[in-house]
C-alpha positions in Angstrom: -42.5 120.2 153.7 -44.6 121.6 150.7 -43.7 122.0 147.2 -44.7 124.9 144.8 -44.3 125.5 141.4 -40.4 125.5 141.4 -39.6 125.9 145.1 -39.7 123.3 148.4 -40.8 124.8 151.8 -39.1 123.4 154.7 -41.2 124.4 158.8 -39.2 124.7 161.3 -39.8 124.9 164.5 -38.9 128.8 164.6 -38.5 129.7 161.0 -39.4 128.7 157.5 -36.9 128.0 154.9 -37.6 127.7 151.0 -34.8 125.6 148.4 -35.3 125.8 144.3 -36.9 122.8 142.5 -34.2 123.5 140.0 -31.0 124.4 141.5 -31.6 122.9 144.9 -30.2 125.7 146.3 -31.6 127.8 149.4 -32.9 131.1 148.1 -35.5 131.8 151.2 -34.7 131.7 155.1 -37.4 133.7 157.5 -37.3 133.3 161.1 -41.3 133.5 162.7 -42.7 135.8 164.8 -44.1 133.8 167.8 -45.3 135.0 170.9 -44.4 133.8 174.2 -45.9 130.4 174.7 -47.0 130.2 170.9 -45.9 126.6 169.2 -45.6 125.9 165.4 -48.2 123.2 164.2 -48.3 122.6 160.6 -47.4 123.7 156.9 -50.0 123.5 155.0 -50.6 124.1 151.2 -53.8 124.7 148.9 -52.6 123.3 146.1 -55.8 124.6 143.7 -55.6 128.4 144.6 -51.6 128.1 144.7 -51.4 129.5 148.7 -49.5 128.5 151.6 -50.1 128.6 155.3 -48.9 128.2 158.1 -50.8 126.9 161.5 -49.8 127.8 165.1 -51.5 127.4 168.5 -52.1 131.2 168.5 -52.9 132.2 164.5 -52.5 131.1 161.4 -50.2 132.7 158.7 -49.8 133.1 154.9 -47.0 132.3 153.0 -47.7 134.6 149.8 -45.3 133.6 146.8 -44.4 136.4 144.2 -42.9 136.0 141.2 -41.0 132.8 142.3 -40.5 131.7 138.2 -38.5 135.1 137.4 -35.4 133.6 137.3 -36.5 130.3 136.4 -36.1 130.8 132.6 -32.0 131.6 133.5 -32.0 128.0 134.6 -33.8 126.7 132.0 -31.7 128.1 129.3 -28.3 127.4 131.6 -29.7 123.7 130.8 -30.8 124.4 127.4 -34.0 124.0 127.7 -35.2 126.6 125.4 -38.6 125.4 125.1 -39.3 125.8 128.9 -37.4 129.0 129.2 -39.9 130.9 126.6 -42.7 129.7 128.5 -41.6 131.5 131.9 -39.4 134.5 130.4 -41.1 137.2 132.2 -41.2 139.3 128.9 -40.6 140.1 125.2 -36.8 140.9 125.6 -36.1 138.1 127.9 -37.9 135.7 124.9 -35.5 137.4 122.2 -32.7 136.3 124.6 -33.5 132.7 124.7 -34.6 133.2 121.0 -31.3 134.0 120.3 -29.4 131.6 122.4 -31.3 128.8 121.4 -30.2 130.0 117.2 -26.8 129.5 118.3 -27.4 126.8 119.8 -28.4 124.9 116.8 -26.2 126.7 114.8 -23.0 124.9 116.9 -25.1 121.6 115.5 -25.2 123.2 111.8 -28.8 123.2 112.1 -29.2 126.6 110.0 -32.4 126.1 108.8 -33.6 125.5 112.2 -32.1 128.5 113.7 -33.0 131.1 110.8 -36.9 129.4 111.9 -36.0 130.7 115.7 -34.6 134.0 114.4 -37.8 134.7 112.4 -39.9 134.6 115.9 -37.4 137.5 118.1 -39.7 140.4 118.5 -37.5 143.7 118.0 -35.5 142.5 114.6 -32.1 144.3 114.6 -29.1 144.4 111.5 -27.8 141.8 114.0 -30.2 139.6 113.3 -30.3 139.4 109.6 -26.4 139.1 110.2 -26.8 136.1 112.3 -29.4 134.2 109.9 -26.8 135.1 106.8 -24.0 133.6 109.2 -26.5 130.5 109.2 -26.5 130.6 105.4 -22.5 131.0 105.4 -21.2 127.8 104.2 -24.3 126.5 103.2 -23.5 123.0 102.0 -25.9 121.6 99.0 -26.1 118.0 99.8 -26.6 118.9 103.9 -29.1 121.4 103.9 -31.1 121.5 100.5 -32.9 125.4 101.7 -31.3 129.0 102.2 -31.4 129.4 105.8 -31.1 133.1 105.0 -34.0 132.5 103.1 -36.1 130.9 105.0 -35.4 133.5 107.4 -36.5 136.2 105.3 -39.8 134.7 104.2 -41.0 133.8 107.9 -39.9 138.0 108.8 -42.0 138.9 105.4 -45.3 136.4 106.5 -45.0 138.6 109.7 -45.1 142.5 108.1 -48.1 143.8 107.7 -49.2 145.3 104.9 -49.3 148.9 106.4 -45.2 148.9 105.7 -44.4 149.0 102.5 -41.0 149.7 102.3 -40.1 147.0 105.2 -42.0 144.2 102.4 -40.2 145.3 99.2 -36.6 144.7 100.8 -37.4 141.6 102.3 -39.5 140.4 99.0 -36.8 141.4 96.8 -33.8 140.2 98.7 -35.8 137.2 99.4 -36.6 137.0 95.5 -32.8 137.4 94.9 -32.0 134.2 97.2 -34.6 132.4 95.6 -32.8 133.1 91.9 -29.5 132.3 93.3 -31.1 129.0 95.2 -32.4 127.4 91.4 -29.8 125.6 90.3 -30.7 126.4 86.3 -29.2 128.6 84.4 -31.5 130.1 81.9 -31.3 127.8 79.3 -32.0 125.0 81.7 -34.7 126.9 82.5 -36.1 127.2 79.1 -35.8 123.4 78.5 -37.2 123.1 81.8 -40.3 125.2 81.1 -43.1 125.4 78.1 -42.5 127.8 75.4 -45.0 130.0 77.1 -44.1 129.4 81.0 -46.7 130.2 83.7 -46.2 130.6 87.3 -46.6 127.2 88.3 -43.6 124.7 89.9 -42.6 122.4 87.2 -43.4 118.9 87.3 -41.8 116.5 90.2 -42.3 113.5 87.7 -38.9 111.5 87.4 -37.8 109.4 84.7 -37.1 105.5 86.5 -33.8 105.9 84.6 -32.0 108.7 86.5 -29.7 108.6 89.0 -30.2 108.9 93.1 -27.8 112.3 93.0 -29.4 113.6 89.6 -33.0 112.9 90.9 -32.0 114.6 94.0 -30.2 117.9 92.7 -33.8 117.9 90.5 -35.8 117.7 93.4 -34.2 120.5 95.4 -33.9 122.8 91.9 -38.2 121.9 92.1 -38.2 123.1 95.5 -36.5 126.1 95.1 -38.9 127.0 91.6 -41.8 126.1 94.0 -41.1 128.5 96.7 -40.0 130.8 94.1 -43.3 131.1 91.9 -45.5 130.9 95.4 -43.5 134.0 96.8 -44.0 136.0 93.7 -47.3 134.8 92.8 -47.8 136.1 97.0 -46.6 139.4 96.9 -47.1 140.3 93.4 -49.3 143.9 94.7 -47.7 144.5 97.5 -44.0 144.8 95.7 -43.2 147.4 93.0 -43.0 145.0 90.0 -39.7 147.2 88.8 -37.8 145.7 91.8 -38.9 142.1 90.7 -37.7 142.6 87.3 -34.3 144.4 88.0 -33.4 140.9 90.0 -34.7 138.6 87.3 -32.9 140.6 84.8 -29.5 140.8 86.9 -29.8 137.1 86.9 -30.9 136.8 82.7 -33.7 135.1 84.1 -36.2 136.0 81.0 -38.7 132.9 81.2 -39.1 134.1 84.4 -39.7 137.7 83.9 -42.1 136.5 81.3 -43.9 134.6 83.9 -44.5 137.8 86.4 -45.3 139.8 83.3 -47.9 137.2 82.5 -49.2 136.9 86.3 -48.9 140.7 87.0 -51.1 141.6 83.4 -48.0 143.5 82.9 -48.3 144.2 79.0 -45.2 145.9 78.5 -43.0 143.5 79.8 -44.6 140.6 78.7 -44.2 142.0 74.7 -39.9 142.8 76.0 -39.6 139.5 77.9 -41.3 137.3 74.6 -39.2 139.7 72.0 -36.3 139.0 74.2 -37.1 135.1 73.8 -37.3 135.6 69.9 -41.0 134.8 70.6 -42.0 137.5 68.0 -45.3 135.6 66.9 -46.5 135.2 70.8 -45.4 138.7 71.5 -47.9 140.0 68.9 -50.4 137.8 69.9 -50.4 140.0 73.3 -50.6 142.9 71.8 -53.4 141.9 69.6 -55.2 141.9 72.7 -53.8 145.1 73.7 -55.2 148.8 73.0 -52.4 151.0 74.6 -51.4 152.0 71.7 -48.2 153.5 73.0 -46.7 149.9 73.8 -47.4 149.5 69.8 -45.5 152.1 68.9 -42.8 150.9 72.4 -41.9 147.7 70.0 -42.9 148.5 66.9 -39.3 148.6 65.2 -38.2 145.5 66.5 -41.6 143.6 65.5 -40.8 145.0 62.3 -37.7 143.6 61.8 -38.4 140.0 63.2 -41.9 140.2 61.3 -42.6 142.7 58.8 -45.5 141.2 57.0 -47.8 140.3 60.3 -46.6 143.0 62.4 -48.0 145.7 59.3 -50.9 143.0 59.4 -51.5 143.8 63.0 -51.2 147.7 62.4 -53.7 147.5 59.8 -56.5 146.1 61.9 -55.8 148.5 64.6 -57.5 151.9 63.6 -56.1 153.9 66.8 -52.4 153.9 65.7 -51.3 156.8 64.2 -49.3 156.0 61.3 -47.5 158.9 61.5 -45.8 157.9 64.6 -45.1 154.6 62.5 -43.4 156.2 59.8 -40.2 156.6 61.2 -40.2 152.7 62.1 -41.3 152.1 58.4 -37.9 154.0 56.8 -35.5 152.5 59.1 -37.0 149.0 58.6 -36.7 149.9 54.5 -33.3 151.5 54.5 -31.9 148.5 57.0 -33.7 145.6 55.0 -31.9 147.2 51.8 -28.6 147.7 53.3 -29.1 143.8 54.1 -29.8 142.7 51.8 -30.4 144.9 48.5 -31.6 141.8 45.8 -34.5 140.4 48.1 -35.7 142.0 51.3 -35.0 145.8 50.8 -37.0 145.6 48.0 -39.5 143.0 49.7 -39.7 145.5 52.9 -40.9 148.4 50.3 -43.5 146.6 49.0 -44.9 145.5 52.4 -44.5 149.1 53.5 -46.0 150.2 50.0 -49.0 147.6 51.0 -49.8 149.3 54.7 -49.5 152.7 53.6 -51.7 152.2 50.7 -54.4 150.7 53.3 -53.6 153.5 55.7 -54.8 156.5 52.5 -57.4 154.7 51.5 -59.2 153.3 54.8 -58.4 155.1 57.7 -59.4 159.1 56.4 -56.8 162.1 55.5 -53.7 161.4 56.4 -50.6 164.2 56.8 -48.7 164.4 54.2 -45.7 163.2 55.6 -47.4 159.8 54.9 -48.6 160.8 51.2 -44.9 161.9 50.5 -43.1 159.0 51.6 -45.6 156.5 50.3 -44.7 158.1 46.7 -40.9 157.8 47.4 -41.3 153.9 47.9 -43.7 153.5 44.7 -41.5 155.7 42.9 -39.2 152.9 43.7 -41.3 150.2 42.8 -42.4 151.9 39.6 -39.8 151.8 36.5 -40.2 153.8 33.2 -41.4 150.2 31.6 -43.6 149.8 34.1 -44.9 153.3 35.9 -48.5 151.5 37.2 -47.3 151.7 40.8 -47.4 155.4 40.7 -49.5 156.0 38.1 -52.6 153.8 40.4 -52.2 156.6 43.5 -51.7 159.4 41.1 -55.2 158.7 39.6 -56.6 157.7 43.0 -55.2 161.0 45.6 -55.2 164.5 44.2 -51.8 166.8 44.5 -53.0 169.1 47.8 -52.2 165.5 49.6 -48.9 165.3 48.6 -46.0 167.6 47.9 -46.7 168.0 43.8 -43.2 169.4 43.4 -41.3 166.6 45.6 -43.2 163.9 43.7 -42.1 165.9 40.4 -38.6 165.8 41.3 -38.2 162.0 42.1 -40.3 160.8 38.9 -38.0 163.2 37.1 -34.9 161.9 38.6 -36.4 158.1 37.4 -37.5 159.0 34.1 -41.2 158.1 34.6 -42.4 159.9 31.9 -46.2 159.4 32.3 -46.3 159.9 36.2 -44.8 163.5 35.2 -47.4 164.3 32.7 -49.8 163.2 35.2 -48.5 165.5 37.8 -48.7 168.1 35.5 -52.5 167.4 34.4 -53.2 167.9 37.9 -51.1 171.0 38.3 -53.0 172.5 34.9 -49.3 172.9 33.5 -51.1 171.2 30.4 -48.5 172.8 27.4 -45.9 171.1 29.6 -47.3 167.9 29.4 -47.1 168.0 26.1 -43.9 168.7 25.0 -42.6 166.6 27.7 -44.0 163.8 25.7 -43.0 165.2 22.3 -39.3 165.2 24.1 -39.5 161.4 24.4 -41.2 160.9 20.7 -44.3 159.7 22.4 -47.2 161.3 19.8 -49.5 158.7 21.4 -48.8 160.0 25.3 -49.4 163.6 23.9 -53.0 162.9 22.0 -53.7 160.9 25.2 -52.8 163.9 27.4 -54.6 166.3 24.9 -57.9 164.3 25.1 -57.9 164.2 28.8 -59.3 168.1 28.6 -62.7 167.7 27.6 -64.8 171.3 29.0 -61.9 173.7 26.7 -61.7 172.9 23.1 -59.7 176.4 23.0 -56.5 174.6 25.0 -57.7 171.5 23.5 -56.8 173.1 19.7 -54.3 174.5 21.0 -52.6 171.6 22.2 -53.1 169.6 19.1 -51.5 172.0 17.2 -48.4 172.1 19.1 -48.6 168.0 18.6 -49.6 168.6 14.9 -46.2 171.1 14.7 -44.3 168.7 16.5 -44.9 166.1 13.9 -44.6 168.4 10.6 -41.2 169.6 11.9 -39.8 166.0 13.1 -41.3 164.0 10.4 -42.2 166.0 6.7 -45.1 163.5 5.9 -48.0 165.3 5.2 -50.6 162.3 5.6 -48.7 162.4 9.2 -50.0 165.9 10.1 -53.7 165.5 8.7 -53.6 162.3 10.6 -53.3 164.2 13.5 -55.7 167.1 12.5 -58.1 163.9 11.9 -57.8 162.5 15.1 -58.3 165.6 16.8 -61.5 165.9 15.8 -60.8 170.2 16.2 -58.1 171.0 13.7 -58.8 171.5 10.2 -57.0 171.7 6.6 -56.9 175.7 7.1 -55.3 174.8 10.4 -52.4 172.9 9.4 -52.0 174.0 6.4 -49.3 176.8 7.2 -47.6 173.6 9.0 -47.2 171.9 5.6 -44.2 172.7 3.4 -44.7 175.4 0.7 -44.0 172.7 -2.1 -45.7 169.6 -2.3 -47.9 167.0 -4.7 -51.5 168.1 -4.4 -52.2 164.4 -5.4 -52.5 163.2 -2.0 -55.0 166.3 -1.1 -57.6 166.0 -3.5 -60.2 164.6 -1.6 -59.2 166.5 1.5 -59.2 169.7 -0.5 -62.3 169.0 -2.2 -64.0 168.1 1.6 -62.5 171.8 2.5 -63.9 173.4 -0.4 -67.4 171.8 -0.2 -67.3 172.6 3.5 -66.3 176.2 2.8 -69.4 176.2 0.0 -71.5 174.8 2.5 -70.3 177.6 5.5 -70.2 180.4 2.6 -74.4 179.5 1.6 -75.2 179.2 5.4 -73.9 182.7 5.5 -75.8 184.3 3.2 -78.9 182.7 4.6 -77.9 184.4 7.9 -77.2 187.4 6.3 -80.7 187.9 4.5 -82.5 186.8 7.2 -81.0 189.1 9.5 -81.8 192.5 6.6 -85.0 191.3 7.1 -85.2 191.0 10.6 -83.8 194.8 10.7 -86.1 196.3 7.9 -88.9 195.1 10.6 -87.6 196.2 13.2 -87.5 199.9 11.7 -90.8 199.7 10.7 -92.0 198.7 14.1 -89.9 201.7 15.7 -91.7 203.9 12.9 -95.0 203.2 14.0 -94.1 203.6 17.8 -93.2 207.3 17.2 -96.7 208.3 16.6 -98.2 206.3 19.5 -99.3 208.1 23.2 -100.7 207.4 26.4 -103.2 209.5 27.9 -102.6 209.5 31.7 -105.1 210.4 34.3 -104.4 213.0 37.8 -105.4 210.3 39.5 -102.8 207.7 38.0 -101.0 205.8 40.6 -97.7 204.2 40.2 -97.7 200.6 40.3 -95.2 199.8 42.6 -94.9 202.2 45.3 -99.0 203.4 44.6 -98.3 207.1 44.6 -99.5 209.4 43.0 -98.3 209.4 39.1 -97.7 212.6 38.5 -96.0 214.0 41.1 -92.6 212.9 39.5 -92.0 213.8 36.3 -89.3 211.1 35.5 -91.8 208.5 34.9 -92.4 205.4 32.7 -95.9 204.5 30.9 -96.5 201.8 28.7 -99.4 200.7 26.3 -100.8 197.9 28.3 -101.7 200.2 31.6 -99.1 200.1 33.6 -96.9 202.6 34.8 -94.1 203.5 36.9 -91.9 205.8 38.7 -88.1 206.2 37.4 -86.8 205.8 40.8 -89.7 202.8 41.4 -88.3 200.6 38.9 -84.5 201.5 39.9 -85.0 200.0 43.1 
């Protein structure tokens, strides 16, 4: 007899028979070909180069063995030994059997965990196979088995895709990431209590106080665990998983400290400003974007900034040149018109002076702006301003000419809130100067009129006659005659002859002595300097005609050969000429061009 690797051979003395190591069953009977006289002698075996032979008195045969371990694994997992039977399954599909045999195996023990492990190794993964690892996950019992079998599952089949399938990772990642949600224990405010104000991909800490309980330590440890595996999947397969899926799970679950946390690990911006506005972590949230120079996310979460924090947010805006204020400006008005609808005492008119601040920067720092920004910036100082107290308007009027804002829409709303001066301004700088005037006359305000009337220094002509229709403003509203020549005095243009048609036909001359003896000396004075001008100006003339006498008897000779000075031709070939005393002389049509 000789033994192989799972078989016994039995010599005979005219055959060979072979029985199974494992079942003890015959599976090999051969009868020998002897010739006549020819004796058996031995079996042997060569137990290093696996061969069997077999010696008579006339030759010497081989026993060749092929194959003799192909059914071998069916014994093997008859006696579930599933360990033995993968080592000799003759290929890939006969390993997925005992794969999935031994899975059920220690499923019937309640060993999920164990069999989702063996499920992860089968070769060809089927829809059968996820089925059976979420039958292993089906009743999962938290104080038996403290992991997802499903889960553990779908993390081994993950480790094992390569990156050249895409699709294949994102389902398992995201259903894995979904597990992984479901398997923490905290809900999101534990999670927040459980986590920094700014939480980072990292597990929290497995410190435990010496005061809690066996369970509570326990159902701590496993919620740990669960984070753990959590953060190193995602912190794993962070660019190989479209970042949307990740967040459409975390969101399903409200699971915003964690959404924060990819945000953070991914560099995702945008989501890190929604996750941190979503935490009412305004003052972290513009911290980010600080640091951030998209400037579309800016104007993404620039309404809700606004609201939570109006002064830094404007802050922020202001040190950030790129941002268009005009894509601002409709965040600005609804920020002002909700802030006043709020609350109409303290922050609507809080929130117009912060927008009155940022606006104000934005015309005077950051170049022209459209006027949409000009023309709103006036409605709020309009607001701010009061007919007491016009500065707020009356500062950007003298700083920005009208072509940046609209003149008339800025005309209208200081009309409509009686801010006299901001008109009269607006209509210095649309040259409607008469109406300045007599808007200020209309309010009694002689002071704002002179003031408006001095501002026009290069036309004493409208100058005059703008203090005359002040000086006739004041002789028909108040008949004080010291009150007219006042004004003729502090116009430094009008006189008595002026005003005097203003005055009424019967008054006391008493009063206008001296100022009719001033007149009269100054109309002396004017009459003698005259007269000078007058005889100096006969004598000037009775020159002149003397001079013109002695030129009628004066000549020039000219000469043939005479040449005119500018073009140098000859003189006298054009008639139409020019000569003068000192030499020269020219053509008609030479001096015309």
């Amino acid at each position: 007899m000789v033994a192989s690797a799972y078989h016994y051979l039995f010599l005979y003395e005219t055959s060979i028979k072979a029985v199974s190591a494992l079942t003890h069953q015959r599976v090999f009977d051969e009868e020998l070909a002897l010739e006549h006289g020819e004796r058996v002698l031995d079996l042997l075996g060569d137990v290093q180069a696996g061969t069997f032979w077999i010696a008579t008195t006339l030759a010497l045969f081989e026993v060749v063995t092929t194959r003799e371990d192909r059914h071998a694994w069916r014994h093997f997992l008859r006696k579930r030994r599933f360990r033995d039977a993968l080592a000799v399954a003759p290929d890939a599909a006969h390993r997925d059997i005992v794969r999935v045999a031994h899975a059920e195996h220690l499923l019937s023990q309640s060993a999920r965990v164990a069999a989702a492990r063996v499920l992860a190794d089968l070769t060809a993964t089927k829809p059968t196979d996820y089925e059976g690892a979420a039958a292993a996950d089906a009743g999962w019992d938290e104080e038996a088995d403290p992991q997802c079998a499903l889960r553990v599952f779908l993390l081994l089949k993950l480790h094992q895709t390569p990156v050249s399938d895409p699709v294949r990772t994102s389902l398992l990642c995201t259903w894995a990431v979904e597990l992984s949600v479901a398997a923490d224990g905290a809900t999101p405010a534990d999670g927040a209590a459980a986590t920094a104000t700014r939480p980072t991909l990292r597990p929290p800490p497995s410190s435990r106080s010496a005061s809690t309980s066996p369970s509570t330590s326990t159902l701590a440890d496993r919620v740990h665990a669960a984070r753990a595996d959590f953060y190193r999947l995602l912190a794993k397969y962070k660019d190989r998983v479209p970042a949307a899926l990740i967040y459409e799970v975390l969101a399903g679950h409200s699971r915003t400290h964690d959404m924060l946390a990819f945000a953070e690990l991914t560099h995702d911006v945008a989501q890190h400003v929604a996750s941190l506005i979503e935490l009412d972590h305004h003052a972290g949230a513009l911290k980010v974007l600080a640091r951030c120079h998209d400037v579309e996310i800016h104007y993404r979460y620039a309404r809700k900034l606004l609201w939570a924090l109006p002064g830094q947010t404007m802050a922020l805006w202001t040190r950030m040149p790129e941002l268009q204020p005009e894509r601002l400006l409709s965040d600005i008005m609804a920020y002002c018109q909700l802030a006043q609808q709020e609350d109409p005492v303290q922050r609507g008119p809080a929130a117009r002076r912060q927008a009155c601040t940022y606006l104000a920067y934005v015309v005077s720092h950051q170049g022209p702006q459209p006027p949409a920004i000009h023309n709103h910036l006036v409605s709020l100082l309009v607001q701010e301003s009061h007919p007491k107290n016009e500065a707020p308007m009356l500062q950007y009027l003298a700083q920005h000419a009208h072509g940046e804002y609209d003149s008339q829409y800025a005309l209208r709303l200081c009309h409509r809130k009686g801010l006299v001066q901001c008109v009269i301004e607006i209509y210095h700088s649309l040259q409607l100067y008469e109406q300045g005037v007599q808007l200020a006359l209309s309010v009694a305000d002689v002071d704002l009129a002179k003031k408006h009337a001095d501002s026009i220094e290069n036309d004493p002509e409208l100058r005059k006659r703008l203090y005359m229709q002040i000086a006739r403003h004041v002789a028909e509203r108040h008949p004080d005659v010291m009150a007219v020549l006042d004004i003729a005095k502090d116009s430094g243009i009008l006189t008595l002859q002026d005003v005097l048609p203003l005055l009424p036909e019967l008054l006391l001359m008493e009063g206008l002595k001296s100022d009719i003896c001033h007149v009269l000396e100054d109309i002396g004075l004017e009459t003698h300097r005259l007269q000078e001008t007058m005889h100096q100006t006969t004598a000037t003339a009775s020159l002149l005609q003397a001079d013109l006498a002695a030129l009628r008897g004066r000549t020039v000779l000219l000469s043939p050969l005479d040449r005119c000075t500018l073009c140098r031709q000859p003189l006298l070939a054009c008639p139409d000429l020019f000569a003068f005393g000192c030499g020269h002389a020219f053509h008609r049509h030479c001096l015309r061009r």
